[in-house]
Residue frames as qw, qx, qy, qz and C-alpha x, y, z in Angstrom:
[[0.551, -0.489, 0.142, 0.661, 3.32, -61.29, -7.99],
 [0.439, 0.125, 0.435, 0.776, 3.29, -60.39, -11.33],
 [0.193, -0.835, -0.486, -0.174, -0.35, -58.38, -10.95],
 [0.372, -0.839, 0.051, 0.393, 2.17, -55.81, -7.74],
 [0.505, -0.300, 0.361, 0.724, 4.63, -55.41, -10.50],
 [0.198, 0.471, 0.486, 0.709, 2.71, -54.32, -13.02],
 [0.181, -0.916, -0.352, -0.062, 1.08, -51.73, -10.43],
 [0.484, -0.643, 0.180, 0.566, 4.29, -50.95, -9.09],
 [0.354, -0.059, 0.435, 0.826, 5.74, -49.83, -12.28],
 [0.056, 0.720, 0.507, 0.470, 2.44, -48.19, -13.72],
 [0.389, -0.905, -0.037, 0.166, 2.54, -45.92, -9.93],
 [0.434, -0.542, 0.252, 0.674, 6.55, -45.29, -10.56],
 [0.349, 0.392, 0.531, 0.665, 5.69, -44.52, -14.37],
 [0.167, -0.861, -0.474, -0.074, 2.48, -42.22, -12.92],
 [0.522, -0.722, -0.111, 0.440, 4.85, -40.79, -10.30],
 [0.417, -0.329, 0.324, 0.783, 7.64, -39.89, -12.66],
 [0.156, 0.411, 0.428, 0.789, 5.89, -38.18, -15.42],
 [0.261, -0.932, -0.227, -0.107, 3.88, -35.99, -12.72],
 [0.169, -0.900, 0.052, 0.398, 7.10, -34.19, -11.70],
 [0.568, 0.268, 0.337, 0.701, 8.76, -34.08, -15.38],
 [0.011, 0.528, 0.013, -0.849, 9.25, -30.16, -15.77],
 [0.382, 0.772, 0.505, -0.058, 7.12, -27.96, -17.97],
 [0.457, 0.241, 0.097, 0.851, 8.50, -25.91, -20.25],
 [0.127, -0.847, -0.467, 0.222, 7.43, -22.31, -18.91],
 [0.226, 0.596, 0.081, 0.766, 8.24, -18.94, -20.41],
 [0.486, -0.502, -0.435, 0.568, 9.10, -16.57, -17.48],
 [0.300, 0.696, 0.156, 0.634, 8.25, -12.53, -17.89],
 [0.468, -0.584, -0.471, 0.467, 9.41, -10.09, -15.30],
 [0.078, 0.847, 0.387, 0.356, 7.54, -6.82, -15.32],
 [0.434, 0.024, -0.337, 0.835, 10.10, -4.23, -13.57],
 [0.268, -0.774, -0.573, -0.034, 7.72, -2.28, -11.60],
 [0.386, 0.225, -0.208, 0.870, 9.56, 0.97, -11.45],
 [0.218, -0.556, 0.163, -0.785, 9.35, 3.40, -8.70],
 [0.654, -0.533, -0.531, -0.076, 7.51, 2.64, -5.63],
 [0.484, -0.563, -0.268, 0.613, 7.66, 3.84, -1.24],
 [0.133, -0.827, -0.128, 0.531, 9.19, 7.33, -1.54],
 [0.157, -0.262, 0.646, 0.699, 10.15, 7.15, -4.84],
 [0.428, 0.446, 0.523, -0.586, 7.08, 8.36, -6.54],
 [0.495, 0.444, 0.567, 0.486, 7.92, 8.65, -10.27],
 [0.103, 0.002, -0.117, -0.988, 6.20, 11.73, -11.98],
 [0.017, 0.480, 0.726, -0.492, 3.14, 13.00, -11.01],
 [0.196, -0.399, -0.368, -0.816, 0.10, 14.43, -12.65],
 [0.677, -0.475, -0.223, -0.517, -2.42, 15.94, -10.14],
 [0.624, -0.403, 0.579, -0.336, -2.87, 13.01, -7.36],
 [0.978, 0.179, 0.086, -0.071, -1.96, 10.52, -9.52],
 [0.348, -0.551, 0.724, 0.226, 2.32, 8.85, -9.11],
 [0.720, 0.333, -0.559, -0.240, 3.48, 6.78, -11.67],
 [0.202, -0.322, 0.855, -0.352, 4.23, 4.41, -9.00],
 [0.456, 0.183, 0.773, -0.401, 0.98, 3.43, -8.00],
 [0.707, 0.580, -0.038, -0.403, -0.01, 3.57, -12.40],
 [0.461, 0.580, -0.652, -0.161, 2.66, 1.22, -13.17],
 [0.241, 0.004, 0.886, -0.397, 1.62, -1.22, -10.20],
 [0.451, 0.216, 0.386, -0.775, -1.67, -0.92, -11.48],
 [0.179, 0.638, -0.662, -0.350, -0.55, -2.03, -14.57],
 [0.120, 0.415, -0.902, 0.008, 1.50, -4.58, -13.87],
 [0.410, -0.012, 0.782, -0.469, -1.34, -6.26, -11.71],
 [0.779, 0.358, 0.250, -0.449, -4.00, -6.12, -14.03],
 [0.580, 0.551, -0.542, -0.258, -1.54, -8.13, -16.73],
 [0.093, 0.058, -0.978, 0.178, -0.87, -11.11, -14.20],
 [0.532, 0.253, 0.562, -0.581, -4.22, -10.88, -13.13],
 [0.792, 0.331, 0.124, -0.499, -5.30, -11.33, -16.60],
 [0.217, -0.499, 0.780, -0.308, -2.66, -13.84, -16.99],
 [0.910, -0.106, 0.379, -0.127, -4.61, -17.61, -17.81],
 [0.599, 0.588, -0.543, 0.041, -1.43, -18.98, -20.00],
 [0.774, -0.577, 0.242, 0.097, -0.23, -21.75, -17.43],
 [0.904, -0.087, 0.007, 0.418, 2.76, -21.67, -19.63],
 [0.234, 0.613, -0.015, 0.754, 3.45, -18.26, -19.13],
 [0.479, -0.617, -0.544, 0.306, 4.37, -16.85, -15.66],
 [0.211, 0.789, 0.032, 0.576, 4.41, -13.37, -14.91],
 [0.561, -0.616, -0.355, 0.424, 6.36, -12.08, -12.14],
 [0.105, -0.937, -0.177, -0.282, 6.32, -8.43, -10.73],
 [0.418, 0.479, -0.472, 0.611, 9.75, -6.82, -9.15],
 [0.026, -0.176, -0.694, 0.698, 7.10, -5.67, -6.56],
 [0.237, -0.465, -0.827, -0.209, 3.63, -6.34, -5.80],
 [0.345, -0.774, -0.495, 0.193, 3.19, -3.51, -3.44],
 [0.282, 0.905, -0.024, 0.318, 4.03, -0.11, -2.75],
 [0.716, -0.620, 0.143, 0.289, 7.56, -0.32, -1.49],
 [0.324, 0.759, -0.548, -0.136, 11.17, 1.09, -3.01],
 [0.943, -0.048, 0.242, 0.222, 13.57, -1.58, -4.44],
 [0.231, -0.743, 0.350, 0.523, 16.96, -0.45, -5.31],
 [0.499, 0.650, -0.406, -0.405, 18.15, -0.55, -8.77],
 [0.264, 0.415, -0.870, -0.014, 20.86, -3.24, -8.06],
 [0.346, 0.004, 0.867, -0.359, 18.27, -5.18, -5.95],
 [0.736, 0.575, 0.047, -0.355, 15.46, -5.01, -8.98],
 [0.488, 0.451, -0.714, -0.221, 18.62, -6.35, -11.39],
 [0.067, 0.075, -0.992, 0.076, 19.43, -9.77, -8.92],
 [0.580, 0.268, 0.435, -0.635, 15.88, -10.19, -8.56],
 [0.492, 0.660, -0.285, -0.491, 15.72, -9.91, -12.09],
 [0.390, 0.524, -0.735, -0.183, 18.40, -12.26, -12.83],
 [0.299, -0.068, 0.852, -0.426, 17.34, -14.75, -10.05],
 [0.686, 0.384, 0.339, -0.516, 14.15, -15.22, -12.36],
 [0.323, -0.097, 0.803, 0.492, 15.95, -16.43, -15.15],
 [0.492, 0.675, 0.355, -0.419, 13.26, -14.69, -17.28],
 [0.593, 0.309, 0.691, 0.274, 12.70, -14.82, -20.93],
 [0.211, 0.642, 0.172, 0.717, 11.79, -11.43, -20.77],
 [0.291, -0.444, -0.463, 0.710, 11.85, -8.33, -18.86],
 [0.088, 0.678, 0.462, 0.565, 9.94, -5.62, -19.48],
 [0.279, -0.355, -0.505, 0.736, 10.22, -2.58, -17.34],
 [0.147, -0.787, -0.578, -0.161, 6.92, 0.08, -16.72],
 [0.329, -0.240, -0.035, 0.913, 7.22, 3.61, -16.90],
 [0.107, 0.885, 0.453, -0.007, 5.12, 6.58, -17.28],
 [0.428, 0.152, 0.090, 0.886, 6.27, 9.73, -18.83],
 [0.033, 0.911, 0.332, -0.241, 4.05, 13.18, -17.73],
 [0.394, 0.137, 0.212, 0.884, 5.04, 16.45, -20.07],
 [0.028, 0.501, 0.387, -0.774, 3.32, 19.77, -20.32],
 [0.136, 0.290, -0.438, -0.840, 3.21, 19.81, -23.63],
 [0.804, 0.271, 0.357, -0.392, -0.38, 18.31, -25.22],
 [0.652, 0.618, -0.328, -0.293, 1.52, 17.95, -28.64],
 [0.235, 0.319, -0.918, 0.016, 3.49, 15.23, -26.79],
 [0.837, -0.069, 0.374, -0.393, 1.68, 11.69, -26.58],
 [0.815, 0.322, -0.471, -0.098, 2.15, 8.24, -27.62],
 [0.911, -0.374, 0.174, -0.007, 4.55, 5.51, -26.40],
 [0.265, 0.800, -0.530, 0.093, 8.01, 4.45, -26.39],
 [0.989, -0.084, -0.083, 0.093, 9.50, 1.44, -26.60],
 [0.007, -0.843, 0.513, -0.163, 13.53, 1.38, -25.03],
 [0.991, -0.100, -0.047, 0.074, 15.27, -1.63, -25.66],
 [0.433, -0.801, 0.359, 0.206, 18.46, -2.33, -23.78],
 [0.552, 0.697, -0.450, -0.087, 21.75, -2.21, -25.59],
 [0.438, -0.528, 0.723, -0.077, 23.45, -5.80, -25.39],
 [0.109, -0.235, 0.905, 0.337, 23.94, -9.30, -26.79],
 [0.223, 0.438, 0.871, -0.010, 20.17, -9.63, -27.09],
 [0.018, 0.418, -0.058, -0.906, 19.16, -6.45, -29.20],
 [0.025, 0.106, -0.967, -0.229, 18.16, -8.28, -31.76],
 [0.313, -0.403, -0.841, -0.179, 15.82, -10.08, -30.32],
 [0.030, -0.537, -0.487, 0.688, 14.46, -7.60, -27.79],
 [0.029, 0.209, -0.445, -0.870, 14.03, -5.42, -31.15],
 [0.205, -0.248, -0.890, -0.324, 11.66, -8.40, -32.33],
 [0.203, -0.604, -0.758, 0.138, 9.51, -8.17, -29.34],
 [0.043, 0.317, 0.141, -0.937, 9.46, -4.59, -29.53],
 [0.169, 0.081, -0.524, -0.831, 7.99, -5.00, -33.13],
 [0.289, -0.518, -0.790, -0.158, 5.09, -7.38, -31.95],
 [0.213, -0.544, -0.665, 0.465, 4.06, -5.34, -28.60],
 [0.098, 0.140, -0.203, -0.964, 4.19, -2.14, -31.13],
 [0.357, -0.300, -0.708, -0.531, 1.31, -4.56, -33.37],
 [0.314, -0.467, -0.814, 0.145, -0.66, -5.13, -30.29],
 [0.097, -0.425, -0.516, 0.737, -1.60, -1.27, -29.85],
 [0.310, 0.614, 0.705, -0.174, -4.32, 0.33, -30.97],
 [0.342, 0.645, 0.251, 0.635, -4.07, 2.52, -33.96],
 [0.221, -0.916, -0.181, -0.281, -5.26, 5.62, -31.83],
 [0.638, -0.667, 0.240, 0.299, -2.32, 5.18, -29.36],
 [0.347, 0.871, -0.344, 0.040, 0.74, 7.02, -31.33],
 [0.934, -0.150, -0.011, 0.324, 4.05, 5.46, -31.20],
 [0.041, -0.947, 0.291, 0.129, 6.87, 8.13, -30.58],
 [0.320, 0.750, -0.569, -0.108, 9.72, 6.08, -30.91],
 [0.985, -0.142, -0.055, 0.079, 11.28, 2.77, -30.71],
 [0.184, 0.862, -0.435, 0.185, 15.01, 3.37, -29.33],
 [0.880, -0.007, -0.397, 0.261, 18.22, 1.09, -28.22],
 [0.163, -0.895, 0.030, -0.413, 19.70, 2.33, -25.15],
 [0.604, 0.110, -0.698, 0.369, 22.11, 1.51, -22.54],
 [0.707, -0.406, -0.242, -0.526, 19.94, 0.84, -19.65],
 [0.016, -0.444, 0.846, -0.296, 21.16, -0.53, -16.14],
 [0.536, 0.017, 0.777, -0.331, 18.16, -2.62, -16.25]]
């Protein structure tokens, strides 16, 4: 008897620490544009389908199992603004990062921009601005870092 109790309680010990939650960090890559909402356009190339392209190859590369990345949209299809926020907020994400492509005529404009949204987490969105600035490559220009009041 005592031999089924000590299995029984090793299997309900087993059982309960296989579904104890992981902590997971949640990022959710606003995939702007998409469907008939093309973005700007250089040539034959939409920022739609360059900010999908994106987005994929960063979940694709993606092996952190405590890091999940989820995409507003995974295909080429429009999502309204206010449906991209509850999405958004339904993900209870850690971060949110939303993908955009500027196109100008001018050659003397290049680089990147970073646009963090203006609210109770500025701050800290600031922070991660200042790391994902470190993570680009000298050669890639940084135009501005700016606080903004963003509906997403």
């Amino acid at each position: 008897m005592k031999k089924v109790l000590s299995i029984a309680f090793v299997a309900v010990l087993f059982l309960s620490l296989s579904f104890v939650p992981k902590t997971k960090k949640i990022v959710v890559f606003d995939v702007s544009h998409g469907g008939t909402d093309n973005g700007t356009q250089q040539g034959d190339f939409f920022e739609k389908d360059i900010v999908l392209s994106i987005a994929n190859k960063i979940k694709d590369l993606n092996k952190d199992k405590k890091l999940e990345i989820v995409l507003t949209r995974e295909s080429d299809h429009f999502i309204t603004l206010t449906d991209r926020v509850d999405f958004i907020n339904s993900q209870n994400p850690s971060v949110v990062l939303s993908l955009h492509i500027n196109n100008t005529e001018s050659s003397k404009v290049n680089g990147y921009d970073i646009h963090v949204k203006e609210n109770f987490l500025t701050k800290e969105s600031l922070l991660i601005a200042a790391v994902l600035e470190s993570q680009f490559p000298a050669e890639i220009r940084k135009r501005k870092v700016s606080v903004e009041r963003f509906f997403i």
